[in-house]
N, C-alpha and C positions, 0 to 999 in steps of 0.2 A: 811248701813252695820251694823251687830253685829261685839259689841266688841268682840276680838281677846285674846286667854290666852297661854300663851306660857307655855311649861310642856315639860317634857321629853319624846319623843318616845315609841311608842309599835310595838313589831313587827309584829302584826296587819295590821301596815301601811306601810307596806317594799313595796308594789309595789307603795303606794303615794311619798314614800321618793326617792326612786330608781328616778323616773321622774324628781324630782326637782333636786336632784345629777348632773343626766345625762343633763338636762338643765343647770346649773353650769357651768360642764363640756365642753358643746356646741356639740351640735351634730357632727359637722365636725368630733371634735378631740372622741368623741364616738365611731364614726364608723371606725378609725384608728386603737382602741384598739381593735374592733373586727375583725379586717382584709376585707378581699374584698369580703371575701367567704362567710357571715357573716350581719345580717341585724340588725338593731338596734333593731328590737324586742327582737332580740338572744342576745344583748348586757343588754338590759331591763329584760331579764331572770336572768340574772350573776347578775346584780345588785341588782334584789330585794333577792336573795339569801344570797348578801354577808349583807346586811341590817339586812335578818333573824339571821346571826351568832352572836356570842359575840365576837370571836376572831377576828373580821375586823375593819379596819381602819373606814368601812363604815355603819359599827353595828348600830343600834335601841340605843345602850347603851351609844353612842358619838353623839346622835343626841337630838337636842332639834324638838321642833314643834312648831310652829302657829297654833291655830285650831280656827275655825269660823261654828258655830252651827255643831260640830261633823267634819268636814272636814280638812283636812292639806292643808294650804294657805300657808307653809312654812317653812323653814328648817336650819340650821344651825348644822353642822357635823364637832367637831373639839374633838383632842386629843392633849397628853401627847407627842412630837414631837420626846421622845427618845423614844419610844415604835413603832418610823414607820416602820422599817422592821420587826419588830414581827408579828405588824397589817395588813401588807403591802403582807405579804405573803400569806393573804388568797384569794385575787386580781392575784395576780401571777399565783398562783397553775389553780383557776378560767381558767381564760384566756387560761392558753395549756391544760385543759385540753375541753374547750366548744372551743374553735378557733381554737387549736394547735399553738397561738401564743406564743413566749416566749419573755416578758415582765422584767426579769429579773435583766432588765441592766437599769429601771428607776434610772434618776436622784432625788438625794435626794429631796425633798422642804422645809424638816423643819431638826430640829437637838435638841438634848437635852438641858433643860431649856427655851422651848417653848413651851407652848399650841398652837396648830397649828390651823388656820381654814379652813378645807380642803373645805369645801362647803357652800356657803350661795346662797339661791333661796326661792324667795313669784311667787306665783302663779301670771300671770300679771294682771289679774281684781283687785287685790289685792296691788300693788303696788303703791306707794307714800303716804301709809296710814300710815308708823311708825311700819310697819311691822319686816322690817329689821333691822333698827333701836333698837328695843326691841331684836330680836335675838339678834344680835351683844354683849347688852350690858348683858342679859343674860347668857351670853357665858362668859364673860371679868367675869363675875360675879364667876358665875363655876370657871376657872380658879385662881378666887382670892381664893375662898375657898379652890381649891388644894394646894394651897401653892404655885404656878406656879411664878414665877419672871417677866415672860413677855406672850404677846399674839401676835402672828404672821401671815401672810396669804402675798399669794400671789395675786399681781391683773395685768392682762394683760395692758399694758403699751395703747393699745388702747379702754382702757374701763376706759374714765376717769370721768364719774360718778360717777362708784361705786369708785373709787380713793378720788374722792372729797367725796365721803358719811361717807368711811370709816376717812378720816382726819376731816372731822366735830367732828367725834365720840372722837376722840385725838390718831390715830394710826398715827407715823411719817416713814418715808422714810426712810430705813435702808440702802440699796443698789440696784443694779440692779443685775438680772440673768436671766436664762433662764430658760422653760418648758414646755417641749411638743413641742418644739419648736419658741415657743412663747417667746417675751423678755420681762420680768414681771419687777414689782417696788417688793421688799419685803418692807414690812411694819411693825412695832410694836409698842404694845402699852405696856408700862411699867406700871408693878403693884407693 
């Protein structure tokens, strides 16, 4: 494999990032936020759109990249966690107006005084290389340079891989909640 260099997004690669997002994400719960009527390619449309914006949670401009001879192997999408319903709205509007869902009533995940890590996804040929690992602390990094006090994320209570991957990193167990209807650990890591 070529080495790997991690760099910030272009919105160039908003249908590469949208993939690894929606992979994140998990398809199941994908195809929920499109509704029934509604095909993951059509949910893959929303996404690489909100990627292209700057006002989204899911922007080019909050994502970092892995790249491996020109290609995204991977991804890391986090923000400013009091900025989530600002960002959060361009996801909203999306949705009723490509689905006619109205999404509105999401539960918060992050809250102010949190860099948030809304997505972390490597492509899986590319996985257990130190891939995520570098995101991660790229991220923790960003974050310390914002002046940020802590770094956050949520991880589903039965994924405890990345549970363990992320406590290797030094993120600890803050409490438990829910999302998506999923019952998640939150996690932080103190800067």
């Amino acid at each position: 494999m070529s080495s790997f260099t991690i760099r910030p997004a272009h919105p160039a690669e908003a249908a590469s990032i949208a993939t690894l997002i929606m992979e994140a994400m998990n398809h199941d719960c994908c195809q929920w936020w499109a509704g029934p009527n509604h095909t993951l390619g059509d949910f893959h449309q929303l996404m690489t759109s909100l990627v292209q914006r700057t006002d989204s949670q899911y922007s080019y401009l909050n994502t970092l990249v892995a790249v491996v001879d020109h290609e995204v192997v991977g991804i890391c999408t986090a923000y400013d966690g009091a900025r989530l319903h600002q960002l959060r709205q361009a996801f909203i509007d999306g949705a009723r107006q490509s689905f006619g869902m109205d999404h509105s009533h999401i539960d918060d995940e992050t809250s102010a005084g949190e860099f948030y890590l809304d997505s972390l996804c490597v492509v899986a040929p590319y996985r257990k290389l130190g891939i995520a690992t570098a995101l991660l602390k790229a991220s923790i990094e960003k974050a310390r340079t914002l002046g940020m006090p802590s770094v956050g994320l949520l991880v589903d209570c039965g994924n405890p891989k990345a549970e363990h991957l992320y406590t290797q990193i030094g993120f600890r167990h803050q409490d438990d909640t829910s999302w998506g209807g999923h019952p998640m650990h939150h996690l932080i890591y103190q800067l």
